[in-house]
C-alpha positions as CSV (number, residue, x, y, z in Angstrom):
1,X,0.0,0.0,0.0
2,X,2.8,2.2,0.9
3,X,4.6,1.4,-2.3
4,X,1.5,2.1,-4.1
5,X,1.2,5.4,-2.9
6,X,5.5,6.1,-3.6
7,X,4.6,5.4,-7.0
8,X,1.6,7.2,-7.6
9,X,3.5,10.4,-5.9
10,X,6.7,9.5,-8.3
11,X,4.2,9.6,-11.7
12,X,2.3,12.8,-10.5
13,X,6.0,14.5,-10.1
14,X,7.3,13.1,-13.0
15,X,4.2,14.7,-14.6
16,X,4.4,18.4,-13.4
17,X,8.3,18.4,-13.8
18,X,8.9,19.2,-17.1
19,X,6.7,21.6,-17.3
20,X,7.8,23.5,-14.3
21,X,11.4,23.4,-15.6
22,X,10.4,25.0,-18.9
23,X,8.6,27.8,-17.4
24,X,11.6,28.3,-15.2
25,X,13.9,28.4,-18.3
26,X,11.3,30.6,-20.3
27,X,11.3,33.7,-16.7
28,X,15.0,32.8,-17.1
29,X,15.6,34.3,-20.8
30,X,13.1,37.1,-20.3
31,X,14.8,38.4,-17.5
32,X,18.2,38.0,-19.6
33,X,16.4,39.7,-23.1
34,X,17.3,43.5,-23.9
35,X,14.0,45.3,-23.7
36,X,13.1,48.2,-26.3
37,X,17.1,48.4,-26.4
38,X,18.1,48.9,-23.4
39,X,20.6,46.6,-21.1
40,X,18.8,45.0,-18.6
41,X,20.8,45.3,-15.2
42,X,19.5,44.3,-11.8
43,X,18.3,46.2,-9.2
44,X,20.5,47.7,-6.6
45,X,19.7,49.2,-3.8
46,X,21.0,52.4,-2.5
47,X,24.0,51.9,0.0
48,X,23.8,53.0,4.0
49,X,27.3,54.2,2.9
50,X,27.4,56.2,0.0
51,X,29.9,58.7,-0.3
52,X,29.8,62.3,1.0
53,X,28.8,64.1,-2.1
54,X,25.8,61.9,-2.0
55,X,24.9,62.2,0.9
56,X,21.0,63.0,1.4
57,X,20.4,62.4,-2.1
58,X,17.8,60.3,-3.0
59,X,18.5,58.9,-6.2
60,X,16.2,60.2,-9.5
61,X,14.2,58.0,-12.1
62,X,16.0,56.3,-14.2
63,X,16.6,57.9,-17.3
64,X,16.1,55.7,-20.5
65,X,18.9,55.1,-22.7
66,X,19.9,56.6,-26.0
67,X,18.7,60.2,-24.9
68,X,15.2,60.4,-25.2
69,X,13.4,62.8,-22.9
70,X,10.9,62.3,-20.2
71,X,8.0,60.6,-21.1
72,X,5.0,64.0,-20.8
73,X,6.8,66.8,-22.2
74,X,5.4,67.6,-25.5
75,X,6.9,69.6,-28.8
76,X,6.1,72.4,-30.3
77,X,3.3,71.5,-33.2
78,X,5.0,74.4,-35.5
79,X,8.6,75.6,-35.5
80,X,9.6,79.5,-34.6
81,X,10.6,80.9,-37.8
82,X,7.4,79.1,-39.7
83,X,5.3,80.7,-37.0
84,X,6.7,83.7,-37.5
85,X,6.3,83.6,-41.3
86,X,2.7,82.5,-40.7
87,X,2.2,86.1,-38.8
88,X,3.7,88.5,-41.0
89,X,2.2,86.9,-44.0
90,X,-1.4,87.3,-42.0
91,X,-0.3,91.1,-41.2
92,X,0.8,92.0,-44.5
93,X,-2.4,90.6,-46.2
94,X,-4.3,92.7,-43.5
95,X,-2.1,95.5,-44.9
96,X,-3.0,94.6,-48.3
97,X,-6.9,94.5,-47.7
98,X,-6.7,98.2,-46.0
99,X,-4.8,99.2,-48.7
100,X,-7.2,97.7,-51.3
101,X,-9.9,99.3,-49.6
102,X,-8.6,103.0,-49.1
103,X,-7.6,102.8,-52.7
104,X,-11.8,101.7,-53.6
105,X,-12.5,104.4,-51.4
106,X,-9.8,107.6,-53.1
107,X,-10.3,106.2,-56.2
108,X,-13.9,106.5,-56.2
109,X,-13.8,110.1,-54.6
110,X,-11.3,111.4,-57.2
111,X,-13.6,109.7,-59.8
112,X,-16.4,111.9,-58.7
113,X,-14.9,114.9,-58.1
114,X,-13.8,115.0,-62.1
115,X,-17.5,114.1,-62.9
116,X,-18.8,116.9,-60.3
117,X,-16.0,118.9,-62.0
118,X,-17.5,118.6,-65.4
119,X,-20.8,119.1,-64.3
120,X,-19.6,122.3,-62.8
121,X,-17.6,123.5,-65.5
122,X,-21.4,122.5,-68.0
123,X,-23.3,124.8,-65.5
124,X,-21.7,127.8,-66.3
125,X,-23.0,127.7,-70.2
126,X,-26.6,127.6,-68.2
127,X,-27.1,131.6,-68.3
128,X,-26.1,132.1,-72.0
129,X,-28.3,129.2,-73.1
130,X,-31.1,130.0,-71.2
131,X,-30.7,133.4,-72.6
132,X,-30.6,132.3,-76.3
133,X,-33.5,130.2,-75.6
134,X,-35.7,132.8,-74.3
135,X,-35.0,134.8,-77.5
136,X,-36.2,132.0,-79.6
137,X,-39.2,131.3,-77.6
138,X,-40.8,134.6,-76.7
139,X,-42.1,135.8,-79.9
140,X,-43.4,138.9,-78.2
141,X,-39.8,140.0,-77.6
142,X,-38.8,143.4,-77.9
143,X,-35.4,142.5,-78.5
144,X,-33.6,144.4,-81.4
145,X,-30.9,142.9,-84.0
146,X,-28.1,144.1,-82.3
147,X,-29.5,142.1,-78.7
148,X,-30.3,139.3,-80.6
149,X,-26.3,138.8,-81.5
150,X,-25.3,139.6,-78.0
151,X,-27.1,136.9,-77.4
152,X,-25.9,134.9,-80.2
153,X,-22.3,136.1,-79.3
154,X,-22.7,135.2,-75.7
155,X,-24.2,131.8,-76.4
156,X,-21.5,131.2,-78.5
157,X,-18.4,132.3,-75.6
158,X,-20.2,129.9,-73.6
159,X,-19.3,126.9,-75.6
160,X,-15.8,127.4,-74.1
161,X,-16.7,126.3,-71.0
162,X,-18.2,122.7,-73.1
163,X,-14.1,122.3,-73.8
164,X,-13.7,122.1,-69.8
165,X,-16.2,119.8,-69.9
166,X,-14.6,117.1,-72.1
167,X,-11.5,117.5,-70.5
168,X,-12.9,116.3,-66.9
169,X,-15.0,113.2,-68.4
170,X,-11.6,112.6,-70.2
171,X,-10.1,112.8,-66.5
172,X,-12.4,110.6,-64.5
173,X,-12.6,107.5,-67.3
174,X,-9.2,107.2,-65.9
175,X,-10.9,106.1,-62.7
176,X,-13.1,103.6,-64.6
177,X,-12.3,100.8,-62.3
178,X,-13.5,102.4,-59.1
179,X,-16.4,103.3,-60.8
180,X,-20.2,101.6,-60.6
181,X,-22.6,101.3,-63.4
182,X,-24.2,104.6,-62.1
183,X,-20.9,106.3,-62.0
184,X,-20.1,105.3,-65.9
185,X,-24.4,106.7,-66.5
186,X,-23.5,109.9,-64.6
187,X,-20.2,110.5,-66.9
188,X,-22.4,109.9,-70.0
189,X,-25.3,112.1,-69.1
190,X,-22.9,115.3,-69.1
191,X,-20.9,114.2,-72.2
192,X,-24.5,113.9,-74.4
193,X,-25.6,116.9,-72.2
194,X,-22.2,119.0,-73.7
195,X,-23.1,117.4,-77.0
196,X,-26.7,118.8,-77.6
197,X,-25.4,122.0,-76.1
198,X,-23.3,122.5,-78.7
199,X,-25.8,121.7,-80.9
200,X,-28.7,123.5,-79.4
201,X,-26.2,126.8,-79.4
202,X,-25.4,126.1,-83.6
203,X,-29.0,125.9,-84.3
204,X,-29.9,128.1,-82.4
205,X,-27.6,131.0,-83.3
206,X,-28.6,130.1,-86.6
207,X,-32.2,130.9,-86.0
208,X,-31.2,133.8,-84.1
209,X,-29.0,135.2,-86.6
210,X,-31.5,134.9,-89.5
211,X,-33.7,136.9,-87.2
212,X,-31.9,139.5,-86.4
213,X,-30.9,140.2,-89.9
214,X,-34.6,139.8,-91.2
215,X,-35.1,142.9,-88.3
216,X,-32.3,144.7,-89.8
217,X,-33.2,144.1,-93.2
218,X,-36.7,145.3,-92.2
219,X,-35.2,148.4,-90.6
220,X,-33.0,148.8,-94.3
221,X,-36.8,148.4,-96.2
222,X,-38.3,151.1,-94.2
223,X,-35.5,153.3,-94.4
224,X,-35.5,152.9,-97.8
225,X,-39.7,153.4,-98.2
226,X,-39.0,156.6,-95.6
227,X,-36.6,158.2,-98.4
228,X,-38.9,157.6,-100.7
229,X,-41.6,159.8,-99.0
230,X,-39.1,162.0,-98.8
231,X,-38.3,162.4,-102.5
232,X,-42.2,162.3,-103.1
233,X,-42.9,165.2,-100.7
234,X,-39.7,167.1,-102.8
235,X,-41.7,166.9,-105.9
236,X,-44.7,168.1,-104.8
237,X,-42.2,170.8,-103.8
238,X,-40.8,170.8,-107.3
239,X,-44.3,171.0,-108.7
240,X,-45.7,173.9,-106.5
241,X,-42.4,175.9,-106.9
242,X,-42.7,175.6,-111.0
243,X,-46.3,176.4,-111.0
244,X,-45.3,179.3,-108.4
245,X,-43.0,180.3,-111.3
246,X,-44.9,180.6,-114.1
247,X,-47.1,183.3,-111.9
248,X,-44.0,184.9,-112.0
249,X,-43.2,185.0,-115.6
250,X,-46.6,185.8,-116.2
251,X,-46.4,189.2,-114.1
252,X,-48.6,187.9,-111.1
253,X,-47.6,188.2,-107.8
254,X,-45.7,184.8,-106.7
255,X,-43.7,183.6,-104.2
256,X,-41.2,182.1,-106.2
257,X,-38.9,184.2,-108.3
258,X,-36.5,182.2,-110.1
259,X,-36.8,179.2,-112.1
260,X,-33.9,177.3,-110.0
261,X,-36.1,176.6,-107.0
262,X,-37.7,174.0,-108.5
263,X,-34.5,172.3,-110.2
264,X,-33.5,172.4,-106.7
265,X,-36.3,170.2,-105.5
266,X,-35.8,168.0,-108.4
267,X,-32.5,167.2,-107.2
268,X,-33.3,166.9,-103.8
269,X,-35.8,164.1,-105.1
270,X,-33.6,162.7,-107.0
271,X,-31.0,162.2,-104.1
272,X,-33.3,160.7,-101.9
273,X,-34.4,157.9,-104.4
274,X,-30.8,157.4,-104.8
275,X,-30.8,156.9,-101.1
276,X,-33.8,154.6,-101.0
277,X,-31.9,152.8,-103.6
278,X,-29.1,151.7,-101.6
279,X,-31.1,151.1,-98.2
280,X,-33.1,148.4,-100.4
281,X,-30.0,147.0,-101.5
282,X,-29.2,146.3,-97.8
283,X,-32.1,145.2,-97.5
284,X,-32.1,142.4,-99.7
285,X,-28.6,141.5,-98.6
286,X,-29.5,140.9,-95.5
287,X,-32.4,138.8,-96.3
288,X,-32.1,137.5,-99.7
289,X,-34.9,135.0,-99.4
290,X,-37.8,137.9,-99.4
291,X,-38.7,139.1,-102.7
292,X,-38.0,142.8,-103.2
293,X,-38.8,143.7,-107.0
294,X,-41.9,144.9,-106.1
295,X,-39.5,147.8,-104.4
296,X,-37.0,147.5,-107.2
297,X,-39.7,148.6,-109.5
298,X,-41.3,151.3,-107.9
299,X,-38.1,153.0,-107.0
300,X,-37.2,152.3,-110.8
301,X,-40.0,153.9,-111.7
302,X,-40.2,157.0,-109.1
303,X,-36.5,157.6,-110.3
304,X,-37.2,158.2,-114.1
305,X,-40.2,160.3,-113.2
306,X,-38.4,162.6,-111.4
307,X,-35.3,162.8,-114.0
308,X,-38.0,163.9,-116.1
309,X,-39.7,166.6,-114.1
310,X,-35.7,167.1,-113.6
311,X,-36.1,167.8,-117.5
312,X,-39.0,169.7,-117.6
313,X,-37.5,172.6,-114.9
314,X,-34.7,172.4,-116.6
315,X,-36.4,173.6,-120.1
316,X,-38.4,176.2,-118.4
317,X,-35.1,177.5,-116.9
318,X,-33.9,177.8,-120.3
319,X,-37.3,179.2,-121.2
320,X,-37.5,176.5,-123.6
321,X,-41.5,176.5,-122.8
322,X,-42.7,174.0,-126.0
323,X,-39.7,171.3,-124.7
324,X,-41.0,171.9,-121.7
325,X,-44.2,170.8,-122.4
326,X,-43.5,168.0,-124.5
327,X,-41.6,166.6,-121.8
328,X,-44.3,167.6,-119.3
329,X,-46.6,164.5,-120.9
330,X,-43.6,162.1,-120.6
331,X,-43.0,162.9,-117.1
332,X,-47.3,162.6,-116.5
333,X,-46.9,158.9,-118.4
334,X,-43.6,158.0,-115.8
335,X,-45.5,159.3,-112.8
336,X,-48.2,157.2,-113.4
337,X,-46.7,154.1,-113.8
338,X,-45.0,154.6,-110.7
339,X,-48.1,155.0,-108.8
340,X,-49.4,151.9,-110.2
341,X,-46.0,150.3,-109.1
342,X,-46.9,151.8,-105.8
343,X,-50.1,150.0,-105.7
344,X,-48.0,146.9,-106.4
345,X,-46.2,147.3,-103.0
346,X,-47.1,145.0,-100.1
347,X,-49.6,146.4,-97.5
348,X,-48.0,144.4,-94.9
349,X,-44.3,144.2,-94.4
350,X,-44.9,142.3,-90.9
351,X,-46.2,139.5,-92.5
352,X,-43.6,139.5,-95.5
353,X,-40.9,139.1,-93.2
354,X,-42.6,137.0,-90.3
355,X,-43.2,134.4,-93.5
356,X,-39.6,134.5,-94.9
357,X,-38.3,134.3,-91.3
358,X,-40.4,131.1,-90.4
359,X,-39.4,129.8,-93.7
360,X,-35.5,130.5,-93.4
361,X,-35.6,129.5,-89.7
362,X,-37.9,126.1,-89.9
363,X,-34.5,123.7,-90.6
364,X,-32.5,125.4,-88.2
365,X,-35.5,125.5,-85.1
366,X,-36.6,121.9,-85.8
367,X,-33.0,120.9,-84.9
368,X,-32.7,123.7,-82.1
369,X,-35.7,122.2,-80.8
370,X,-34.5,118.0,-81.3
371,X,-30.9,119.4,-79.3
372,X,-33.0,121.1,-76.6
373,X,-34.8,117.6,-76.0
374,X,-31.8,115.8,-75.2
375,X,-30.5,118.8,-73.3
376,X,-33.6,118.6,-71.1
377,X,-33.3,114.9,-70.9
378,X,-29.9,114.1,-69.8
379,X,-29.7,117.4,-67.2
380,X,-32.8,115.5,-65.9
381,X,-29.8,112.5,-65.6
382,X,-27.6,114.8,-63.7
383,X,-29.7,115.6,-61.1
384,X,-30.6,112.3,-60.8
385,X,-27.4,111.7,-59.8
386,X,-26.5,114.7,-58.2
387,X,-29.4,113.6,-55.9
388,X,-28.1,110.6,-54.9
389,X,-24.9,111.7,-54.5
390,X,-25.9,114.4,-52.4
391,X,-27.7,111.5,-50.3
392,X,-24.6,109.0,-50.3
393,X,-22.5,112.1,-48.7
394,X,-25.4,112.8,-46.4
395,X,-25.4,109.5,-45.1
396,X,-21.4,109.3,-45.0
């Protein structure tokens, strides 16, 4: 029983031996492996007698091998000088955007000045225009030739001002890209504004030129028909004087004692015709569109009557009494034909000149009057803008 029991303990050890042995050999070679390269030493513990400059120490962690620091400590994620790039790139792109937006901001001011500039420089045709186009509307106007060219004249100087015009639109399309859509309208709106100015002064000048010359060639006609009267009223003159003459040849009591007074007349007539002659001639120069040969005629006419009353005092002077009256039937033929040319005379020189001005004029006022429509319609553009520009300052 005894020896039963031995050998039952004998297998049971033999059973369990081996593999305590291996697991002793297996502790034995991890205790003698390197771990993540480093020499594995035993412990030691720190001496009662360790030497003097030692003393008191207690010893520190161990340090791993090969130099690497503490495990805890952490880098820095991005080196100095990239850091340091990384700001001054942010500062000078916040540079950059200030800059960028001051130069939006000057850019745009400078832009509008020019344009204000221009508008400016437009505004001081205003008086002369509205002047010449006061002259054209009011028909009533008591305005003479001579004001009607001041005005013309005037109109004219103010086109100057249209050069300072072009010259600041020239100046702010160099500011184009600060400009908005309403900024490149507001530029256009005085450019087409200077255009139909210019236009609207040509036409209109031209209208009132043409009238101021129909007024003086009116002025001409009526000098020329106030001459006339004159040399009429000298023949009758002419006429009493000779008949006051042959009282005196005949022995009766007259007022009128030598046949030169009414020679005198004669000429007198005769110089005021000539006089009338040459005011008609300015006349039609002036206004070469009106048909004067109505005038023409009747002065024709007046003037070879009164060369041959001329004639007849001439022959009595001489007392050359049958010439005399043979030429007094020719000079009673002349005179009546020039009444009958005087019947030929317009009644109403208003009208004949009021016609031939409204004729002369109608090219010239239709395109006065087209220019003044796009004058009225793109001022109406300018303060427009003007308005809201006045509102975008008010609210900066």
């Amino acid at each position: 029983m005894m020896q039963r029991r031995t050998a039952q303990h004998a297998r049971h050890v033999a059973r369990h031996a081996a593999p305590a042995t291996h697991a002793a050999d297996s502790r034995a070679e991890r205790a003698n492996a390197p771990v993540a390269g480093h020499v594995a030493t035993p412990a030691r513990k720190p001496s009662h007698f360790a030497s003097a400059g030692s003393a008191g120490k207690r010893p520190g962690p161990a340090r791993p091998a090969g130099g690497h620091q503490a495990k805890g400590k952490k880098k820095l994620p991005i080196p100095l000088p990239a850091l340091v790039a990384i700001i001054l790139v942010a500062v000078v792109a916040a540079g950059f955007g200030g800059y960028m937006i001051w130069r939006q901001l000057t850019g745009a001011q400078a832009g509008h000045e020019k344009i204000s500039a221009a508008i400016e420089a437009m505004g001081k045709s205003d008086d002369s225009v509205i002047a010449l186009n006061e002259a054209i509307t009011d028909t009533s106007s008591s305005l003479d030739a001579a004001a009607l060219e001041k005005v013309a004249s005037s109109a004219q100087d103010g086109l100057a001002n249209l050069d300072g015009v072009t010259s600041q639109l020239d100046a702010a399309r160099g500011y184009d890209e600060f400009f908005t859509d309403d900024d490149r309208d507001a530029i256009k709106a005085p450019e087409s504004s200077a255009v139909a100015r210019r236009d609207l002064v040509d036409s209109g000048c031209k209208v009132v030129g043409l009238r101021a010359k129909a007024l003086r060639s009116r002025a001409s006609l009526d000098e020329a028909l106030g001459y006339a009267v004159d040399a009429d009223a000298e023949v009758e003159e002419s006429v009493k004087a000779a008949s006051e003459y042959a009282k005196s040849i005949s022995g009766q009591d007259s007022s009128v004692k030598h046949a030169t007074v009414p020679v005198d007349h004669d000429k007198k007539a005769a110089d005021f015709l000539q006089q009338a002659t040459t005011a008609l001639d300015a006349a039609k120069k002036e206004c070469p569109s009106i048909d004067f040969s109505s005038y023409e005629t009747y002065l024709r006419k007046k003037g070879e009557a009164v060369a041959k009353l001329t004639e007849v005092d001439q022959a009595i002077q001489k007392k050359d009494y049958e010439k005399a009256a043979k030429l007094v039937v020719e000079y009673n033929k002349l005179d009546d034909e020039a009444a009958k040319a005087a019947q030929k005379l317009p009644t109403d020189e208003d009208q004949l000149f009021s016609a031939a001005v409204e004729k002369d004029t109608k090219e010239s006022l239709d395109a006065y009057n087209k220019a003044f429509e796009k004058v009225a319609a793109a001022d109406a553009k300018i303060r427009e803008y003007q308005g809201v520009q006045s509102g975008e300052d008010s609210a900066a």
